[in-house]
C-alpha positions as CSV (number, residue, x, y, z in Angstrom):
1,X,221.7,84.2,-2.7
2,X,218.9,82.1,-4.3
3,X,215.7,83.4,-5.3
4,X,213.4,80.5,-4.0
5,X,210.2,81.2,-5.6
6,X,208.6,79.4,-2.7
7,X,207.4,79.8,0.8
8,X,208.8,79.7,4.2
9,X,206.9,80.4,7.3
10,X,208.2,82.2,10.2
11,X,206.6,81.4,13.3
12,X,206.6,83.8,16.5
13,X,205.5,85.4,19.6
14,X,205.4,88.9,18.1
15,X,206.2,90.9,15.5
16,X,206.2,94.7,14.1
17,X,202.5,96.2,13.9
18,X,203.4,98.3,10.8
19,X,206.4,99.3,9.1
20,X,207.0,102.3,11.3
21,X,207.3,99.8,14.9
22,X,211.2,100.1,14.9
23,X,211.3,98.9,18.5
24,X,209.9,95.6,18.1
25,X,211.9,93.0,18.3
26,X,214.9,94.5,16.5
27,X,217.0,91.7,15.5
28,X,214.2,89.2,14.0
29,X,212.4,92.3,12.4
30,X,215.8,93.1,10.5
31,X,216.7,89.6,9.7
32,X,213.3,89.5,8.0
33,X,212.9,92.4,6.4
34,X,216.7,91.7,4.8
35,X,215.8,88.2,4.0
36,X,212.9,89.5,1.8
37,X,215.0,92.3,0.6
38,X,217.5,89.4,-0.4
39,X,215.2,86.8,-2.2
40,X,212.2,89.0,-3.0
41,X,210.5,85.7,-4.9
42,X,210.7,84.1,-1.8
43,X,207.3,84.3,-0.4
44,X,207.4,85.0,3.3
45,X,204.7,84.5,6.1
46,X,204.8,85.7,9.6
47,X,202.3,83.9,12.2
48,X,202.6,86.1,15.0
49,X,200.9,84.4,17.8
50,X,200.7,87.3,20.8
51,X,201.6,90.5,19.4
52,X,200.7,92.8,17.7
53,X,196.7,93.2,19.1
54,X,194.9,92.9,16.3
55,X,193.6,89.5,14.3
56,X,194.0,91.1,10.8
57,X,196.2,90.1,8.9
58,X,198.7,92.6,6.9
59,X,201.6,93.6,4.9
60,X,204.9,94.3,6.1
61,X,208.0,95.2,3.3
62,X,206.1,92.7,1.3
63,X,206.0,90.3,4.3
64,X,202.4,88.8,5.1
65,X,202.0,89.0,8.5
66,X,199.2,86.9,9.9
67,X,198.6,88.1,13.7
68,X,196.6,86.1,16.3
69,X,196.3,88.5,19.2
70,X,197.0,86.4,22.0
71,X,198.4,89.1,24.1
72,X,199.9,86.8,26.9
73,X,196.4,85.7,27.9
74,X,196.3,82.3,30.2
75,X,195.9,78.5,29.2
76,X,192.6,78.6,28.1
77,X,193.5,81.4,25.5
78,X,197.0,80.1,24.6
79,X,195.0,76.9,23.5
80,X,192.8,78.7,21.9
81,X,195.4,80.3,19.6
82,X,197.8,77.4,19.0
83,X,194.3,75.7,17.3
84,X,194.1,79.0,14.8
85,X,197.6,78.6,14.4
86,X,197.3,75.0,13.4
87,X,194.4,75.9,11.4
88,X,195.4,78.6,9.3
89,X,199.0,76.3,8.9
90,X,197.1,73.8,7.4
91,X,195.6,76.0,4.4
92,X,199.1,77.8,4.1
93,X,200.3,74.1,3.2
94,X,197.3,73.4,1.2
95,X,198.2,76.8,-0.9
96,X,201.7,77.2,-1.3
97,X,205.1,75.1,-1.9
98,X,206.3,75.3,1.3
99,X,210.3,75.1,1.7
100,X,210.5,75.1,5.4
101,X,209.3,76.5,8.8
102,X,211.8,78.6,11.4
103,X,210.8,79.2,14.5
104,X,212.1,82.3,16.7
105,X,212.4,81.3,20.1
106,X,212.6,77.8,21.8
107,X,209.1,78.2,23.0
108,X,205.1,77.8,22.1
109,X,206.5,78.4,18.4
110,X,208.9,75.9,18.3
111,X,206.3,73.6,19.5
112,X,203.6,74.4,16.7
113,X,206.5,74.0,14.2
114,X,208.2,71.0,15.5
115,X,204.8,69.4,15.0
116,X,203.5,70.9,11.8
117,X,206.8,70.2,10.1
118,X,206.3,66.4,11.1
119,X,203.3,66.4,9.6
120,X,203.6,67.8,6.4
121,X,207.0,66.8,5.7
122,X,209.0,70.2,5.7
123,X,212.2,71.1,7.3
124,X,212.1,73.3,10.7
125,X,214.6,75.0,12.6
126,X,214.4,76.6,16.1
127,X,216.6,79.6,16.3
128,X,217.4,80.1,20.3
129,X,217.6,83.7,20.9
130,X,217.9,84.4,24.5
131,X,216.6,83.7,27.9
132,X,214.8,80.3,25.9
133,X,218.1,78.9,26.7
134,X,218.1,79.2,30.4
135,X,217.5,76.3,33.0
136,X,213.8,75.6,33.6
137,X,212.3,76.1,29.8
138,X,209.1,74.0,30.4
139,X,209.2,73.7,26.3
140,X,212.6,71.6,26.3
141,X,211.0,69.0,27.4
142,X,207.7,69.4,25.1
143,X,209.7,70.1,21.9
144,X,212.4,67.4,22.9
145,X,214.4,69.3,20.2
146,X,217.6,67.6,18.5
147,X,220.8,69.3,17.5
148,X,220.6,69.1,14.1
149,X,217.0,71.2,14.6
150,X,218.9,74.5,16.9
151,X,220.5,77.3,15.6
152,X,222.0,79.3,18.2
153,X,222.4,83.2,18.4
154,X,225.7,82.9,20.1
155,X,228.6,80.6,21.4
156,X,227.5,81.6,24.4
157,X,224.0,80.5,24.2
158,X,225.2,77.7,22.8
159,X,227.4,76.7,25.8
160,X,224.6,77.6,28.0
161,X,222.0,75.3,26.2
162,X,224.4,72.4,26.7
163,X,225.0,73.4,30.4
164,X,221.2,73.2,31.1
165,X,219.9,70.6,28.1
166,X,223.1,68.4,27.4
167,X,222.8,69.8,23.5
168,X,225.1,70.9,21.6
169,X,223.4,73.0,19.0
170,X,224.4,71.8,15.7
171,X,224.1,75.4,14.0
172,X,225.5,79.1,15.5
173,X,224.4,81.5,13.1
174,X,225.0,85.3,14.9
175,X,223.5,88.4,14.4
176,X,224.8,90.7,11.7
177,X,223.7,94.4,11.3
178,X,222.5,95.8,8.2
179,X,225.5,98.5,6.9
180,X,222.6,101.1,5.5
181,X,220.9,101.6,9.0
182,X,223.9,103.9,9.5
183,X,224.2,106.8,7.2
184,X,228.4,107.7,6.5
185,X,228.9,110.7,8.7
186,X,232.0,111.9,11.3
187,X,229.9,112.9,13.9
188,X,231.2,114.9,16.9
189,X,231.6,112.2,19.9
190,X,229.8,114.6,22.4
191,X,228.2,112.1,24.4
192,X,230.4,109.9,26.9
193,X,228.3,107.2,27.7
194,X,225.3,105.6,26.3
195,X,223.0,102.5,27.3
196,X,220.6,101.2,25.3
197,X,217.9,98.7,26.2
198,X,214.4,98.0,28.2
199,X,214.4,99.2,32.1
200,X,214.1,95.6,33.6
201,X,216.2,94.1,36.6
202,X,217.8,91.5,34.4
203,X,219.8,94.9,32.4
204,X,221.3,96.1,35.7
205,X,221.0,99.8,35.1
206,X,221.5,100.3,38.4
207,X,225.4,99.3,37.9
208,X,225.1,101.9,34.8
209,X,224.2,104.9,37.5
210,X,227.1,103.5,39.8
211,X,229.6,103.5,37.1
212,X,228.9,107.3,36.2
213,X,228.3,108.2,39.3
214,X,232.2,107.3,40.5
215,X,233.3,108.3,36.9
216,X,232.3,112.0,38.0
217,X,234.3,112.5,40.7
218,X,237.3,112.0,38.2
219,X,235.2,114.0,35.0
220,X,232.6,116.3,36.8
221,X,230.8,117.2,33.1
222,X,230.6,113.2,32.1
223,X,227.3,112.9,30.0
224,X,225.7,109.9,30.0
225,X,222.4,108.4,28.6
226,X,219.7,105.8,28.3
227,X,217.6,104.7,25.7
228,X,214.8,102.9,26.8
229,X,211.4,102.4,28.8
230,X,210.2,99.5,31.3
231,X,209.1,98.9,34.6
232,X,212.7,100.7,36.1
233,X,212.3,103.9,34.9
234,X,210.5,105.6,37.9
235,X,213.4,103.7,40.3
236,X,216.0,104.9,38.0
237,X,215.2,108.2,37.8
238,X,215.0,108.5,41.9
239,X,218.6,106.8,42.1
240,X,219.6,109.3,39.8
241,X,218.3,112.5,41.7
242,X,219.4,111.3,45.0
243,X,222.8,110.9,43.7
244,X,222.9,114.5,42.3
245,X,223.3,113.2,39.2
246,X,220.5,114.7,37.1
247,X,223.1,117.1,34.6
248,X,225.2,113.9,34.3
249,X,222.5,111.1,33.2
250,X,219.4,111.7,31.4
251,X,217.2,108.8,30.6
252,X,215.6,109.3,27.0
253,X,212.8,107.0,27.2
254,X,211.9,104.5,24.0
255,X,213.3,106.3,20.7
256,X,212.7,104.8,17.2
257,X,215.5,102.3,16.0
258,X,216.8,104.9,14.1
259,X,217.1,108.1,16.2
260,X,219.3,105.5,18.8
261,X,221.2,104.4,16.1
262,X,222.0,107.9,15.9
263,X,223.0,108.8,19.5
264,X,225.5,105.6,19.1
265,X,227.6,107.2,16.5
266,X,227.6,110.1,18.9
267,X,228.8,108.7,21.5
268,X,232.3,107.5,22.7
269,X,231.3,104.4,25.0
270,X,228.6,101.8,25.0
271,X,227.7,100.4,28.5
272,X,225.8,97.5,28.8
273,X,225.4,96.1,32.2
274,X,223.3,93.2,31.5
275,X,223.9,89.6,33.5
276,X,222.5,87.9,31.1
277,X,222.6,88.2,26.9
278,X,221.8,85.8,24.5
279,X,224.1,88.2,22.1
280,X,223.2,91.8,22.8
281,X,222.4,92.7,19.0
282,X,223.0,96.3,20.7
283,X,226.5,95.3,20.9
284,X,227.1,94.9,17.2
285,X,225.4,97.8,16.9
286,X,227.5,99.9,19.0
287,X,230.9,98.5,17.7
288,X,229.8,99.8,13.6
289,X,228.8,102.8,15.4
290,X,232.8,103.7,16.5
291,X,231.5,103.2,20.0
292,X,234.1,101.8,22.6
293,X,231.6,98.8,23.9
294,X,232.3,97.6,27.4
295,X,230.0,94.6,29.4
296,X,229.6,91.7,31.3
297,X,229.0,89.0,28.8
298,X,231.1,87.7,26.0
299,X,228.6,86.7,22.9
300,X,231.2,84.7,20.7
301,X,234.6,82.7,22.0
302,X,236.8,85.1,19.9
303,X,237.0,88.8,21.0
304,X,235.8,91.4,19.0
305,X,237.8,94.9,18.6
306,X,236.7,98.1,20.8
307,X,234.9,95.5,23.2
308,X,235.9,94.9,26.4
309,X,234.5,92.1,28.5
310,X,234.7,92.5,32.4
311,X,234.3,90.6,35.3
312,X,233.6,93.4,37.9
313,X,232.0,96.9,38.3
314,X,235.4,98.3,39.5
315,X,237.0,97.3,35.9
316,X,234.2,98.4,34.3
317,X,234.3,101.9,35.8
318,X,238.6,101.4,35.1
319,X,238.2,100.6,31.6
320,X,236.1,103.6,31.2
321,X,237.8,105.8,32.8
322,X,241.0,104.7,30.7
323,X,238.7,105.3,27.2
324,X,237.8,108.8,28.6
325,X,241.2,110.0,30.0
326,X,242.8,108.9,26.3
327,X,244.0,111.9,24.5
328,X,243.1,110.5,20.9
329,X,240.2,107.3,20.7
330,X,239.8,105.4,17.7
331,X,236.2,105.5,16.6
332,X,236.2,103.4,13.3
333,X,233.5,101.3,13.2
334,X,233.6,97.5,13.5
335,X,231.9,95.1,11.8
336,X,231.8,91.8,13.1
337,X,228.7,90.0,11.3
338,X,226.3,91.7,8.4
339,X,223.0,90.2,8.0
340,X,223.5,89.0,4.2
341,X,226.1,86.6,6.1
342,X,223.2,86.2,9.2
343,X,220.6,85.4,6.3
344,X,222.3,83.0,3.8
345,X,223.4,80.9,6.7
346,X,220.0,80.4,7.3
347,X,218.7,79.7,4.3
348,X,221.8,77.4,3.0
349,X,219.7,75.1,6.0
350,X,216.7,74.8,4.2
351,X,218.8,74.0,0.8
């Protein structure tokens, strides 16, 4: 990959406070970091417009990270922060040889960029990454976006974009996983199933509880956990008790990046019941991990190995129990995309 020797600015809602925030936005905060790791002449800036609370600006594995502490305020303060952003745009271009601006999220970002790039004559891309693609974004029809300007995360989203917006995004680019976060080991397989993800209806951890909970008729001493915190966790927990389920499902809370990456090579099974995922980074995850993945949504048109895709909570909790009851499992780990592929896609747009 090219060593640019000039500047690209990454514009976003948030963005790790400091190196140690391993939670934060996983996916973008390892394409980032990578991308640096991969071109380190490439000077890098971050304009996080919401998150993380604080309005000084900061260095991230030799990233500049310039914050504006929006923190999801209303208009008046959303305003207020698009006119720093525009500012402190204008003296990044005044400064530096800019090569292009990429925007995560088809959102207040993309419209900042869509209009700083016009100005000052730089190419911009919007990377779709999730829910941004659903029906209703009041940005679609700010941005008025054109193919040529998208890069999806996923066929999927892809195909939803065009379902909603009539678009067919003109670039897919997946998620890949970086093949260091996971240290060589043969670890013993001691946990049965795992979840991974924030406590929010849209995940459908409930399904996860229903699924064990059936599972242990058939295997009494299933163990099953969750990695994660949100707004569920206190309705979780109770669905959990009054099942009788507390020795069978424990829910871990919010672990750093690493210590879940760690629980996944432990474990045989990856559950994700999600109804909605613009990839489900988790899923790549898993699969390199040697866990058997199993969900409701299909990320890319082809299929990937140790993933099964189903349409119903009864196949889910048969294709489980088919994994468990197996006398010998293959846990090899799969890799379907690794982020030097994720990040010289990108930057072969900005060529």
């Amino acid at each position: 990959m090219s060593n640019y020797g000039k500047t690209l600015i990454i514009l976003s809602p948030g963005f790790p406070k400091d190196e140690a925030d391993s939670t934060c936005l996983p996916f973008p905060q390892l394409f980032v970091r990578k991308l640096k790791e991969l071109n380190p002449s490439l000077n890098i800036i971050v304009l996080a417009f919401q998150y993380p609370y604080t309005s000084s600006e900061y260095k991230w594995h030799d990233v500049t990270v310039i914050p504006f502490n929006g923190k999801d305020k209303g208009k008046l303060k959303r305003l207020m922060i698009w006119k720093s952003v525009w500012k402190r745009l204008k003296k990044i271009m005044k400064e530096n040889d800019v090569s292009g601006i990429l925007n995560f999220w088809l959102g207040e970002c993309a419209l900042i960029g869509k209009y700083a790039a016009k100005k000052y004559h730089v190419k911009n891309f919007t990377w779709l990454l999730g829910q941004d693609a659903k029906k209703g974004n009041r940005y679609f029809s700010l941005v008025k976006p054109a193919a040529q300007n998208l890069i999806a995360l996923s066929d999927f989203l892809n195909e939803e974009f065009y379902r909603n917006y009539k678009i067919r995004v003109a670039n897919v680019i997946p998620p890949g996983i970086d093949k260091k976060d996971f240290p060589l080991q043969s670890p013993q397989r001691n946990i049965d199933i795992m979840g991974a993800g924030s406590l929010i209806p849209l995940k459908r951890y409930d399904i996860f509880i229903k699924v064990v909970a059936q599972l242990a008729k058939k295997h009494p001493a299933i163990k099953a956990i969750i990695c994660g915190n949100g707004p569920e966790h206190v309705a979780l927990q109770e669905m959990i008790n009054a099942r009788g389920l507390s020795e069978n499902i424990q829910l871990y809370g919010e672990l750093p990046r690493e210590r879940v990456l760690d629980l996944m090579q432990q474990s045989k099974i990856f559950l994700h019941p999600s109804s909605y995922e613009g990839f489900g980074f988790v899923l790549s995850e898993a699969l390199y991990a040697g866990a058997h993945v199993l969900s409701f949504c299909r990320p890319m048109n082809n299929i990937f190995k140790h993933h099964q895709v189903v349409i119903s909570e009864a196949a889910m909790i048969d294709e489980v129990d088919k994994i468990l009851s197996a006398t010998v499992a293959d846990h090899s780990a799969v890799l379907n995309f690794s982020i030097e592929e994720t990040c010289s896609k990108v930057m072969s747009l900005y060529d």
